[in-house]
Steps between C-alpha positions, in 0.01 A plus 500: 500500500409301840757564773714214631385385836663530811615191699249615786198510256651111322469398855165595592403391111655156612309523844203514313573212257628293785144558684299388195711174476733616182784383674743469149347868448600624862839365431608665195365848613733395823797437323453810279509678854803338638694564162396895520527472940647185609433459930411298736137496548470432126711223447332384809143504282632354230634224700127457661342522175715232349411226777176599503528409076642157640878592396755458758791501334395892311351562864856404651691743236251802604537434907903480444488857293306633821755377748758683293340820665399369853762218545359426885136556425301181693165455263742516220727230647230286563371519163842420338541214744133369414547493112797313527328239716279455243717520182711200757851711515722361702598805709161531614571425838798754470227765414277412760763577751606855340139595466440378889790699646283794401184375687298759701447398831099471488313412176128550511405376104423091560613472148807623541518328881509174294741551204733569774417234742597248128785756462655430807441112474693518143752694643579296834470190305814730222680559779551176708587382136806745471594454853537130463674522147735760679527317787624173299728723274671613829484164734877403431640845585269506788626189645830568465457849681574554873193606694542859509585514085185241467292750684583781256476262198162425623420861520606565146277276407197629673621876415449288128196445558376806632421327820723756691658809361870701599506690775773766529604708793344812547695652814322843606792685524867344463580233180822404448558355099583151428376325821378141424112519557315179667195528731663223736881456455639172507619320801833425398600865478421539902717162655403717832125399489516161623735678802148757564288187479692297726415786783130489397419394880763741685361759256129474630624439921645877421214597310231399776787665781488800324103531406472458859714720663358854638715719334530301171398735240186439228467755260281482195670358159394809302543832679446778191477860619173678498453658181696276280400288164359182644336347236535115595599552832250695664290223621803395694690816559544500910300179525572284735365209304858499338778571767839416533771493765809606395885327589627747248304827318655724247874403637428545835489233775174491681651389877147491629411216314857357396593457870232193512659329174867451529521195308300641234673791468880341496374243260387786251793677551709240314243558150579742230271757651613855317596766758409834399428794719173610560391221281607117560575266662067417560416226715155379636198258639238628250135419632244463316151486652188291426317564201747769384567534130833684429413679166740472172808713509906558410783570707700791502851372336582212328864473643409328796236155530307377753493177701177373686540276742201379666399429817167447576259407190148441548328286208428684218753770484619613133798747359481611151816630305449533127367237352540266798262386771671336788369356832723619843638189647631519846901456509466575087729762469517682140633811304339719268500815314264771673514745233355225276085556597390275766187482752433256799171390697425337838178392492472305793382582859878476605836718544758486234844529583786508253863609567617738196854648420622639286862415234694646226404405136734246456579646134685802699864429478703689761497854318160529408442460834712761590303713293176414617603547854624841396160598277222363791714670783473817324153430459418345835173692573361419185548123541393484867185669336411250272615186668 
């Protein structure tokens, strides 16, 4: 009595079939295989073998039984997105898009260059589709929205369409639950902002007093210890490409440099700074030098924001937080959430000078604040560490 085969010698059988052109052959000893050993890499044949017979639709079948095992796998992607360009499905576009979020980032096979040059076509031409039906489904809520709630509404959208994705705070060391997460917060939650704007011009006369005193104190942004966990930072760790001089560090007045900026500093002392020992109230001119790339990174807590201010903005100048990309504007003053990753870039032959403070979460009622104070005093060499 013969022996039943194993699924490795049906596949080689099939192998052999498949090489001699007995494609309907090949098949069956395939899907006698997959019955006995069902996997990727066979399912994957079969699918091959049944466009190669000229039927997309079995071929289509086979390629979705692979994905069952290796959901994320590119070729298969492709091949699923291919068949149903060719059987005319509708979500073809749709497929395109989940097989191209997989894409490697070189592809040497020409063949394969050009099903995902069309790929990429079908799926830009799916996707301004959807955005324009979404964009119609939403126009009357949109209109009706104030700017700020239009900006999110517009962001749902895009986060929709996959053109941006959610960004969450990641402080490295201090979260406190429930805080509202935005990478810029909106205006109307800071009625002090057009106040700090206003000053823009005082702001800079101190600034360019200060930079040019003699005793005025420069000190490099990042100052790590010798010995500790970089990572990102090393390129800039003591570099005086990225310096600061401080009005306030770590709670502590800096007289050598506040002395030179009296309005500034009385005009900050009216904003919801926190004050916590050995930790806050921060206040400084950042400057950033030409051609300097700050690299992506998170703050330490996500109880307090930051505001930039700037000052001096040479063309070109970018700040990333999130998913947003936005251009420094001299006098533009905004908030954001540092703990949320962000990244920023001068690339022009020019100084850039921003102002930057920083304020209480604004989702902190009195208490919580309380407690915070309480927690990062405790913990006060720890956050002067990391900020």
């Amino acid at each position: 009595m013969a022996s039943t085969p194993t699924p490795a010698e049906l596949e080689r059988a099939a192998d052999t079939a498949a090489a001699r052109g007995a494609f309907p052959e090949a098949l069956s000893l395939l899907a006698r295989a997959a019955i006995a050993a069902p996997g990727f890499e066979l399912h994957l044949k079969r699918a091959a073998l049944y466009r190669a017979s000229n039927d997309p639709a079995a071929a289509l079948d086979a390629v979705s039984a692979a994905l069952a095992f290796a959901p994320l796998d590119f070729m298969a992607l492709m091949l699923r997105a291919g068949l149903k360009e060719q059987l005319g499905h509708a979500d073809t576009g749709e497929a395109y898009d989940q097989a191209l979020a997989r894409k490697p980032d070189s592809i040497a096979n020409p063949q394969l260059a050009a099903a995902v040059a069309r790929g990429e076509k079908l799926r830009d031409r799916w996707r301004a589709d959807k955005e324009e039906r979404l964009r119609d489904a939403m126009a009357e809520a949109e209109a009706t929205a104030d700017p700020e709630a239009a900006a999110r509404i517009a962001r749902f959208r895009s986060n929709a369409l996959r053109q941006t994705r959610v960004w969450h705070s990641e402080p490295t060391h201090f979260h406190f639950p429930g805080l509202v997460e935005r990478e810029y917060h909106d205006r109307s939650l800071f009625p002090w902002l057009g106040e700090l704007e206003a000053a823009t011009d005082l702001i800079q006369a101190e600034f360019e007093a200060v930079a040019a005193a003699e005793r005025a104190e420069l000190t490099p942004y990042i100052q790590y210890p010798e010995g500790a966990p970089l990572a990102q930072w090393a390129p800039l760790n003591h570099n005086r490409d990225w310096t600061a001089i401080h009005l306030w560090q770590y709670g502590r007045r800096i007289d050598a440099n506040a002395r030179h900026c009296p309005g500034t500093m009385a005009l900050i002392d009216r904003f919801p700074q926190p004050r916590i020992g050995g930790c806050s109230p921060n206040a400084m001119f950042s400057l950033l030098a030409p051609n300097t790339r700050i690299p992506p990174h998170h703050g330490v807590a996500n109880t307090r924001l930051v505001c930039h201010l700037p000052l001096i903005v040479p063309e070109g100048c970018w700040f990333r937080v999130g998913a947003e990309t936005r251009q420094w504007e001299r006098g533009r003053a905004w908030v954001f959430d540092d703990t949320i990753e962000h990244e920023a870039l001068n690339p022009s032959d020019a100084l850039r000078v921003i102002l930057i403070i920083d304020i209480w979460h604004p989702g902190l009622d009195p208490q919580e604040r309380a407690a915070v104070t309480a927690l990062l005093e405790a913990e006060s060499g720890v956050v002067a560490q990391g900020l």
